[in-house]
C-alpha positions as a Markdown table, in Angstrom:
| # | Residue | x | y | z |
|---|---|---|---|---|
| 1 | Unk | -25.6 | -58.7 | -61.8 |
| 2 | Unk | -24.2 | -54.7 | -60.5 |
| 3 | Unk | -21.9 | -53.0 | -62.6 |
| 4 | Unk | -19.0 | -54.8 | -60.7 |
| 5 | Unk | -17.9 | -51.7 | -58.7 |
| 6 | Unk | -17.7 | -53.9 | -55.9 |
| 7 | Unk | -15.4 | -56.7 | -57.6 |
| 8 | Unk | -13.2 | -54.2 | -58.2 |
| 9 | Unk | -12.9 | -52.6 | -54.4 |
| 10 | Unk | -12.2 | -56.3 | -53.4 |
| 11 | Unk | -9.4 | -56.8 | -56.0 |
| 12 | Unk | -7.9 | -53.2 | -54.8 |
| 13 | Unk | -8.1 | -54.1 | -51.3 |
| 14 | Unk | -6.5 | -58.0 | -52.2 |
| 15 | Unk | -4.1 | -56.0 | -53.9 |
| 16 | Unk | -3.5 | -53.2 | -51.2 |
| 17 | Unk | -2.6 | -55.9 | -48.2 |
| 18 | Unk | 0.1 | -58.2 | -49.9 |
| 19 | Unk | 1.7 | -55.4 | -51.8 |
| 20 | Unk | 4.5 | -55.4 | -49.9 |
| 21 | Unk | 4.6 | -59.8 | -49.4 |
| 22 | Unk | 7.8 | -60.5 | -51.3 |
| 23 | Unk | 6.5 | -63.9 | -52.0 |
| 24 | Unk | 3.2 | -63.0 | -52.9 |
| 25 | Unk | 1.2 | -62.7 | -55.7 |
| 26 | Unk | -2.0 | -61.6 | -56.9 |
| 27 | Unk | -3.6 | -62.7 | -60.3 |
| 28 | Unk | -6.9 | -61.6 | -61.6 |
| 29 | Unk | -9.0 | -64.1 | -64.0 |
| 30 | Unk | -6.3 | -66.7 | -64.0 |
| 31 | Unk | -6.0 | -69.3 | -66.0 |
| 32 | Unk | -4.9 | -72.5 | -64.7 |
| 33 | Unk | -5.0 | -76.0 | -66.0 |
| 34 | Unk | -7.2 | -79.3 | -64.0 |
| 35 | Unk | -6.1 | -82.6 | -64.0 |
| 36 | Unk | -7.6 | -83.1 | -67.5 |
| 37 | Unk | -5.3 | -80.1 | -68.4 |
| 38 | Unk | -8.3 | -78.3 | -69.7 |
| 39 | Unk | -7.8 | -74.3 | -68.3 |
| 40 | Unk | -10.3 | -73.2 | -66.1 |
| 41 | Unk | -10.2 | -69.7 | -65.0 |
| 42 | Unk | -10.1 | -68.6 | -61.2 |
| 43 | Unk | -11.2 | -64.7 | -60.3 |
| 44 | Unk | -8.8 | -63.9 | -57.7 |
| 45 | Unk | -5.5 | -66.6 | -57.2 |
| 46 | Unk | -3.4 | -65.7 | -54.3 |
| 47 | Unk | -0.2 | -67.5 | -54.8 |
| 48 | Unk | 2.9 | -67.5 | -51.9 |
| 49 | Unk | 5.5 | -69.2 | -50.6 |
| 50 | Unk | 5.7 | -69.6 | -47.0 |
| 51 | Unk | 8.9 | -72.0 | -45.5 |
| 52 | Unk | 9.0 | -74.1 | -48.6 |
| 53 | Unk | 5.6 | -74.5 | -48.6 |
| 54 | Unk | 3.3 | -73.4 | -51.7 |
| 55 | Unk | 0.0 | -72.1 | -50.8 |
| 56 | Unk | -2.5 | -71.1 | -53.5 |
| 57 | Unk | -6.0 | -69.5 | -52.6 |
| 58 | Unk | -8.7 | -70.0 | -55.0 |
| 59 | Unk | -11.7 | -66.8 | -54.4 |
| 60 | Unk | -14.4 | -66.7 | -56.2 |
| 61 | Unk | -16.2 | -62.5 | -56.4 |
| 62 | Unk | -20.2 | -62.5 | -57.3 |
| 63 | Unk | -21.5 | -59.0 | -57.8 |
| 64 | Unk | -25.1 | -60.2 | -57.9 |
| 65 | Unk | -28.1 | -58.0 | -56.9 |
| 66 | Unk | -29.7 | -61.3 | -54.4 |
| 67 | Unk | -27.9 | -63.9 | -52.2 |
| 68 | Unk | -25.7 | -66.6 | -54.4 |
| 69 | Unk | -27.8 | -69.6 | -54.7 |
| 70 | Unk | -26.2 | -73.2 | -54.3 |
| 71 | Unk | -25.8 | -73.8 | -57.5 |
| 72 | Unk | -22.7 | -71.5 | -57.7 |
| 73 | Unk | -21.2 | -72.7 | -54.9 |
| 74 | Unk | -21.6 | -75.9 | -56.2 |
| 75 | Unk | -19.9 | -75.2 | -59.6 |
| 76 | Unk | -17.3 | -73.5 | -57.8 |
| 77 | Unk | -16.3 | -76.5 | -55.4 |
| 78 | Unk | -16.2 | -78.7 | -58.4 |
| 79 | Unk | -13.7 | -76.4 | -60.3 |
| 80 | Unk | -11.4 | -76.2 | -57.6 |
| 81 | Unk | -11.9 | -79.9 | -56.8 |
| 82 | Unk | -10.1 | -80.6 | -59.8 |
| 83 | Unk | -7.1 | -78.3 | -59.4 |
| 84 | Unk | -5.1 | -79.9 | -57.2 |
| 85 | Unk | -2.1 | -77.3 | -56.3 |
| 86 | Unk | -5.6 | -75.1 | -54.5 |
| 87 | Unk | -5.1 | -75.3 | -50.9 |
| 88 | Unk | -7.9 | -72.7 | -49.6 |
| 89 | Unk | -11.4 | -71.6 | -51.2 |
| 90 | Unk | -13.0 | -68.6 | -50.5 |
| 91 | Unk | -16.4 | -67.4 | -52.0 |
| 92 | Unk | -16.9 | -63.7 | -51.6 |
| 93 | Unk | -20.6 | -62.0 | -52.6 |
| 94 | Unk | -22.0 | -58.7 | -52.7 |
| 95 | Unk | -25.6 | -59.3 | -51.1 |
| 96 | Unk | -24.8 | -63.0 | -49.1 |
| 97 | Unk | -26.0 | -66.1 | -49.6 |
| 98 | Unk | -28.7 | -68.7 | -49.5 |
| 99 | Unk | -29.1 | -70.8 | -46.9 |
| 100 | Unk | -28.8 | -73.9 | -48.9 |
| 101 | Unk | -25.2 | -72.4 | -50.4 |
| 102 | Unk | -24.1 | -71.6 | -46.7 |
| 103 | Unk | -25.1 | -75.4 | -46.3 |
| 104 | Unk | -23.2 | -76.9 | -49.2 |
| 105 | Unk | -20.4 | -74.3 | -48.5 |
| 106 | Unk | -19.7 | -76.0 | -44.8 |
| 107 | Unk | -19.9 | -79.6 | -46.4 |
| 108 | Unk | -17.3 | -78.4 | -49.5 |
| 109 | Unk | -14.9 | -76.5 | -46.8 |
| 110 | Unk | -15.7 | -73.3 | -48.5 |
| 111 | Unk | -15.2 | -70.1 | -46.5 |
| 112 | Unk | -17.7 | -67.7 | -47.0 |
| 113 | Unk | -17.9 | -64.1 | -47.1 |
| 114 | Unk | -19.6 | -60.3 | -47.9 |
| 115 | Unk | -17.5 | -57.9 | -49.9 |
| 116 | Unk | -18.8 | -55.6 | -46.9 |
| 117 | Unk | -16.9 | -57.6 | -44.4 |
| 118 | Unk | -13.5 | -58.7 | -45.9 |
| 119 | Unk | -11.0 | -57.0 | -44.2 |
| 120 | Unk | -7.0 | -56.4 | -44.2 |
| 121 | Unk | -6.7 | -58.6 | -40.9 |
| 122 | Unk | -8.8 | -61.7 | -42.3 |
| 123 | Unk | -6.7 | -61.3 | -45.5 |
| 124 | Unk | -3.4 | -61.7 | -43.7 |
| 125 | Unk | -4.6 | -64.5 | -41.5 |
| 126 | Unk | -5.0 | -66.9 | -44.7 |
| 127 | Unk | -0.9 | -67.4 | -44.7 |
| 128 | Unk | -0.2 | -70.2 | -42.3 |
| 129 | Unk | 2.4 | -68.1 | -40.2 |
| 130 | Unk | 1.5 | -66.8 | -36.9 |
| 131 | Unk | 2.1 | -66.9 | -33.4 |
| 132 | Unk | 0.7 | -68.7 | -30.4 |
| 133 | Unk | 0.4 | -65.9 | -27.8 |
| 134 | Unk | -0.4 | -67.1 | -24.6 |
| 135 | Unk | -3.1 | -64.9 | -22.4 |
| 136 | Unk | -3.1 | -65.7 | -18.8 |
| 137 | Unk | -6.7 | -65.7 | -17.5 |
| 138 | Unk | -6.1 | -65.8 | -13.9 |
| 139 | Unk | -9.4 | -68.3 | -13.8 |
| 140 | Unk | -9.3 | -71.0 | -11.2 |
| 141 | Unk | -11.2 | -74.1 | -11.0 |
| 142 | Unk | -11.6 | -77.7 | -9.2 |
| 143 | Unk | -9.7 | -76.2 | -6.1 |
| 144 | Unk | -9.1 | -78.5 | -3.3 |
| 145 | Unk | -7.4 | -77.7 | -0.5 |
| 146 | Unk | -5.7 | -80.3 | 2.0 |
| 147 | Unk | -5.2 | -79.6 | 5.6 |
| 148 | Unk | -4.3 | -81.5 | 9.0 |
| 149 | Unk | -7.1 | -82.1 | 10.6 |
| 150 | Unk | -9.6 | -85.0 | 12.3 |
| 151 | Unk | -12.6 | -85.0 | 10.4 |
| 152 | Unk | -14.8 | -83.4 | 12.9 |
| 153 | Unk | -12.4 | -80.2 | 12.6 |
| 154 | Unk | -12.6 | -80.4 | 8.8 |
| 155 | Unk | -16.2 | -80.2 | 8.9 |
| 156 | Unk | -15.7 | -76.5 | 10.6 |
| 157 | Unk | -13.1 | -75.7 | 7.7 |
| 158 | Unk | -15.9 | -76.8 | 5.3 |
| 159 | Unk | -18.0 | -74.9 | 6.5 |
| 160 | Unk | -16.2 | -71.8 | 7.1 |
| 161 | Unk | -15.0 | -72.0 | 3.8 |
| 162 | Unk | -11.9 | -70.2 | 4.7 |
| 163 | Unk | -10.2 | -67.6 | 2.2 |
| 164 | Unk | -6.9 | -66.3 | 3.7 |
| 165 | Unk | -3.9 | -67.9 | 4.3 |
| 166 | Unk | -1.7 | -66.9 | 7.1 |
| 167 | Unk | 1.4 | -67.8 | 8.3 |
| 168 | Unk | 3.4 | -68.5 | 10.7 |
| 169 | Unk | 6.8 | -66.7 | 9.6 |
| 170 | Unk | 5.0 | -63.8 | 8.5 |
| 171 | Unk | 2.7 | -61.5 | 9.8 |
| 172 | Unk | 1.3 | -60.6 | 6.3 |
| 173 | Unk | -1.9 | -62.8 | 5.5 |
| 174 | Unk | -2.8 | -63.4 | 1.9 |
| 175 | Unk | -6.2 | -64.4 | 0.4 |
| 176 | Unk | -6.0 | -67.8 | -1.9 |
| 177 | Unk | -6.3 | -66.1 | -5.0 |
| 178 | Unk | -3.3 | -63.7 | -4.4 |
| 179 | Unk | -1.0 | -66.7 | -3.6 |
| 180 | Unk | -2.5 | -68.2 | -7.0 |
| 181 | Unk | -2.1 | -65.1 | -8.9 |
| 182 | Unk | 1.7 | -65.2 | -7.7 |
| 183 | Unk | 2.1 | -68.7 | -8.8 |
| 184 | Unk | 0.7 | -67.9 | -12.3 |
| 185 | Unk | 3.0 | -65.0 | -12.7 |
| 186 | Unk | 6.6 | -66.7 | -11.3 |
| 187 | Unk | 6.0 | -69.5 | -13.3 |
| 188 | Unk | 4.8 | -68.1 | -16.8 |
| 189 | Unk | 6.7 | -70.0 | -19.0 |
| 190 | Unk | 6.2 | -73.4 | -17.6 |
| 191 | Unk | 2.0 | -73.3 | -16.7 |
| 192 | Unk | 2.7 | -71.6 | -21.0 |
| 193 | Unk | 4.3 | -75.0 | -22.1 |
| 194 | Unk | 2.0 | -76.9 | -20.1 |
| 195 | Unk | -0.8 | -75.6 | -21.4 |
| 196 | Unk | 0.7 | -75.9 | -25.0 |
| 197 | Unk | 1.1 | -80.2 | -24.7 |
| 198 | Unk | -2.9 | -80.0 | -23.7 |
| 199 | Unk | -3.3 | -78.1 | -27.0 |
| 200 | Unk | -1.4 | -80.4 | -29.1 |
| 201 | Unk | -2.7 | -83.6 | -27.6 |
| 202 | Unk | -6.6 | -82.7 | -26.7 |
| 203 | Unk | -8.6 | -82.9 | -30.0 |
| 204 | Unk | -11.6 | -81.6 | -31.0 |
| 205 | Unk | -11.1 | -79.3 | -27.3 |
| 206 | Unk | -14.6 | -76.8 | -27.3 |
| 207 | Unk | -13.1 | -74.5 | -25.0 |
| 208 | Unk | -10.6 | -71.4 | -25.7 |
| 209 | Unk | -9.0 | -71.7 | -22.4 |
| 210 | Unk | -7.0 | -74.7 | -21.7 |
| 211 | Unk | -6.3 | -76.2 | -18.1 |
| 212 | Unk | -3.2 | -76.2 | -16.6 |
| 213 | Unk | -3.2 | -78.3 | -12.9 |
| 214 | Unk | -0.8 | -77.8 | -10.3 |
| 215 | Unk | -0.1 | -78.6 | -6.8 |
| 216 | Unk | 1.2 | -76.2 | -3.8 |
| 217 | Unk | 2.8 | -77.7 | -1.0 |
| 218 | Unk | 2.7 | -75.4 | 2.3 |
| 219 | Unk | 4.5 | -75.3 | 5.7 |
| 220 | Unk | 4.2 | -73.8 | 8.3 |
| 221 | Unk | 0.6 | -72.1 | 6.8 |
| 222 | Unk | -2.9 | -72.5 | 8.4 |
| 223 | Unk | -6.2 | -71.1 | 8.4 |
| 224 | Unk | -8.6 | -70.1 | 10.8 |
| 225 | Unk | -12.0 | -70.8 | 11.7 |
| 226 | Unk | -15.0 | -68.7 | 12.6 |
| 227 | Unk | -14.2 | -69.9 | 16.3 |
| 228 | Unk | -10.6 | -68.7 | 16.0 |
| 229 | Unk | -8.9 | -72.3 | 16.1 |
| 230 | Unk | -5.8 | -72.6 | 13.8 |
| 231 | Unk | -5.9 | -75.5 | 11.0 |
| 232 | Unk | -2.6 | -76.2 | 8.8 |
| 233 | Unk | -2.5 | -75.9 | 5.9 |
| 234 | Unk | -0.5 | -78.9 | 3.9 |
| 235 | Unk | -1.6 | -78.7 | -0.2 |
| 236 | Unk | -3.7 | -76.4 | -2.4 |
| 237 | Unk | -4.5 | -78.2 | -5.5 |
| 238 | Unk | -6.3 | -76.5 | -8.8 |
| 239 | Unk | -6.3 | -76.1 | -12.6 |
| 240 | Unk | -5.2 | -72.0 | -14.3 |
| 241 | Unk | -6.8 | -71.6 | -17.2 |
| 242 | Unk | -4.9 | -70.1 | -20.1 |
| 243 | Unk | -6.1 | -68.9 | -23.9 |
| 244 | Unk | -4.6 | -69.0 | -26.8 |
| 245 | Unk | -4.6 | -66.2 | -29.1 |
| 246 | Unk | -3.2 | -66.6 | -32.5 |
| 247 | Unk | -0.9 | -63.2 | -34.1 |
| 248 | Unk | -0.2 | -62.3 | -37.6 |
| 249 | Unk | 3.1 | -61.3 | -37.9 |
| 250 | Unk | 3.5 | -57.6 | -38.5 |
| 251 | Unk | 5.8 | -58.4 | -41.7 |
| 252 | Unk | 6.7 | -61.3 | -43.5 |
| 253 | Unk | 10.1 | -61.5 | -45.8 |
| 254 | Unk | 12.3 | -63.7 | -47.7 |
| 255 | Unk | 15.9 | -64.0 | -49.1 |
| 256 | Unk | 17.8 | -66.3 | -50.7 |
| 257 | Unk | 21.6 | -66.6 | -49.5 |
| 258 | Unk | 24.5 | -67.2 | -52.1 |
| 259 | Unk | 28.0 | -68.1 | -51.7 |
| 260 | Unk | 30.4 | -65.8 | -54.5 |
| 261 | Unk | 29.9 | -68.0 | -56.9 |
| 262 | Unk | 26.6 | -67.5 | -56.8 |
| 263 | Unk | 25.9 | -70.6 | -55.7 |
| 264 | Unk | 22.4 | -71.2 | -53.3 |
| 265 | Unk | 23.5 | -72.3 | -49.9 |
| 266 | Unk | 20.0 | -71.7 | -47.9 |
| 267 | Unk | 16.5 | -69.8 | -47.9 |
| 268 | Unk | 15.6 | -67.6 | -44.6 |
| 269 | Unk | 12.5 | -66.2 | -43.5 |
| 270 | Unk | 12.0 | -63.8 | -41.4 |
| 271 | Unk | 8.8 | -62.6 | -39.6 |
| 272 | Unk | 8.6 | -59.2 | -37.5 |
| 273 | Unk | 6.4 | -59.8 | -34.4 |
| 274 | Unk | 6.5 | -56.5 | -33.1 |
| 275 | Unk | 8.9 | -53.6 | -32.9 |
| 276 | Unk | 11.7 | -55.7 | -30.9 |
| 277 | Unk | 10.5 | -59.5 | -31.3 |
| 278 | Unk | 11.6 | -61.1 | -34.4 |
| 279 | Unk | 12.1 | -64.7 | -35.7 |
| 280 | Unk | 14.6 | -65.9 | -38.4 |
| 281 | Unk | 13.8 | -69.6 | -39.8 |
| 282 | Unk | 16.9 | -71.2 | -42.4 |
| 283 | Unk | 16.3 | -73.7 | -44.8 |
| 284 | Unk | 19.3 | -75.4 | -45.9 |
| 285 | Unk | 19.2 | -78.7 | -47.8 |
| 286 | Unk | 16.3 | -80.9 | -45.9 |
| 287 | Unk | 17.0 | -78.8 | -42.5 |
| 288 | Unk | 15.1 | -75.8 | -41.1 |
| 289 | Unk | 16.7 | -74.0 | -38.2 |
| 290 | Unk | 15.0 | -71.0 | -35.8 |
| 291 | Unk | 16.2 | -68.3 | -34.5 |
| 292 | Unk | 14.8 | -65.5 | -31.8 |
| 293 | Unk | 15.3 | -62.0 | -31.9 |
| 294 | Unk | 14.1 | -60.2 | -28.3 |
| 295 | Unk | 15.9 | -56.2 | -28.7 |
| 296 | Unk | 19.1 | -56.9 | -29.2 |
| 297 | Unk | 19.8 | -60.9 | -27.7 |
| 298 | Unk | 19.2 | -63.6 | -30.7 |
| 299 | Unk | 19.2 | -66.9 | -29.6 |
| 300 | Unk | 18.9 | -70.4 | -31.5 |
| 301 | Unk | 16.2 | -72.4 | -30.7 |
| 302 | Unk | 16.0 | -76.2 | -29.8 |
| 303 | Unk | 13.0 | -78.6 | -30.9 |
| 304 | Unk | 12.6 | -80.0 | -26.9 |
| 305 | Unk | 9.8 | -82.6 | -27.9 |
| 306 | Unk | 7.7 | -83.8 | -31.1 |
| 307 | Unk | 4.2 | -84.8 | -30.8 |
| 308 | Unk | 3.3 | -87.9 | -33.1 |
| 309 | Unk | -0.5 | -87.4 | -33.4 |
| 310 | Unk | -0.6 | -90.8 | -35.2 |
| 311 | Unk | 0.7 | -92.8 | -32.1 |
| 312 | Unk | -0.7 | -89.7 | -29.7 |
| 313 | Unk | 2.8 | -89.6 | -28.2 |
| 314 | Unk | 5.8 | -87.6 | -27.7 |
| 315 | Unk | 9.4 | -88.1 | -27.6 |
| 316 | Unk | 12.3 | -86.0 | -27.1 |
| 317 | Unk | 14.2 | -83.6 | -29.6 |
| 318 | Unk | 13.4 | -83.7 | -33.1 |
């Protein structure tokens, strides 16, 4: 094994990004009990409390001079196996590891990494808070376009393969993917909470961008041929495509709030998105309630629908 100078940049670093996590805590060869209530001893625990929820992160450090064989991965799994309050296992080595440990380490849910790697962002990202942020790809696919026309005309459209649209109260023309584009961007929010249910309901999805589909209806419209003949224009059909990127908040804090008798009356949360976005989330008794901050305007949010991934259906409210 080294000397361990690299153990102790890791800890320091650990250290360094929840220092200011008010319900976060580091501890350093802890000793915690297994179901036999025999103490084993983790390196690094990383123990907080997120909306009620305890979340304990078991990481194991190896300073060794090669690649951690499987052995200690295995040893490592079985440890953790056995303490049940360990949500998260992380093995963390100096040099890598062998291809048999990156194996057993996929098979045992075991996230691997290099000392030389393990950064401030990745460390935040291990609480389960952050925000779905949608990015709107302006990507169009499966476009069909509907006109009315014999089928003889249609074959001219087809093979003309028209672009721009024009119209008959307006002496502007605009290509397809500029009326698209306008679409996307006057109808943000609801293509966003479509393309959220598709999330929520499409398992196992290998894409990053998820479909939206949507239907234009036009009058008045048409497009011309090469020959200069005028064919309306009645429905554009096509799916946007929109990824999903998940932020870490910028901050994370908690409070408890107490009548004058001292007495607890709820829990709150609140995360800082950014300089003017924040979110507030109350715990009182068995309920959790959200709020918005955007600048100065807070609002109260409402649960619209729940998804039951059991029956793979939703229904309305909470």
């Amino acid at each position: 094994m080294n000397n361990g100078k690299q153990f102790e940049k890791t800890i320091a670093l650990i250290q360094e990004t929840f220092k200011d996590s008010e319900y976060t805590q580091i501890f350093r060869n802890y000793s915690i009990p297994n179901s036999s209530g025999r103490n084993r001893e983790i390196d690094v625990l990383i123990a907080s409390k997120i909306n009620g929820f305890e979340m304990n992160i078991a990481i194991e450090c190896k300073d060794y001079k090669g690649k951690i064989p499987v052995e200690k991965l295995e040893a490592f799994h079985g440890k953790c196996e056995r303490i049940k309050s360990i949500n998260k296992k992380i093995f963390i080595s100096a040099n890598g590891f062998q291809t048999d440990a990156v194996n057993a380490a996929e098979t045992f849910g075991i996230e691997l990494m290099t000392a030389e790697s393990l950064t401030r962002d990745f460390l935040l990202q291990l609480l389960p808070v952050r925000q779905i942020k949608p990015n709107f790809t302006y990507k169009f696919n499966s476009l069909v376009l509907t006109f009315d026309a014999d089928e003889e005309t249609l074959k001219k459209v087809h093979k003309d393969s028209p672009n721009i649209i024009y119209s008959v109260d307006d002496s502007n023309t605009k290509s397809i993917k500029q009326i698209l584009a306008e679409v996307v961007n006057n109808n943000r929010m609801q293509i966003f909470n479509a393309a959220l249910l598709n999330w929520m309901t499409i398992k196992d999805y290998k894409s990053e961008d998820f479909p939206v589909n949507f239907t234009l209806t036009f009058t008045n419209s048409y497009v011309k041929t090469s020959e200069g003949q005028n064919i309306d224009l009645l429905e554009l059909n096509c799916n946007t495509m929109i990824n999903f990127q998940f932020v870490t908040p910028d901050n994370i804090t908690g409070r408890t709030l107490k009548d004058n008798n001292g007495n607890i009356k709820a829990n709150a949360i609140n995360i800082k998105l950014g300089n003017e976005v924040q979110s507030d989330i109350i715990m009182k008794d068995d309920e959790m309630h959200f709020y918005a901050t955007d600048g100065d305007k807070t609002t109260k949010m409402q649960t619209l629908l729940t998804y039951d991934s059991k029956a793979g259906k939703f229904k309305k409210g909470g």
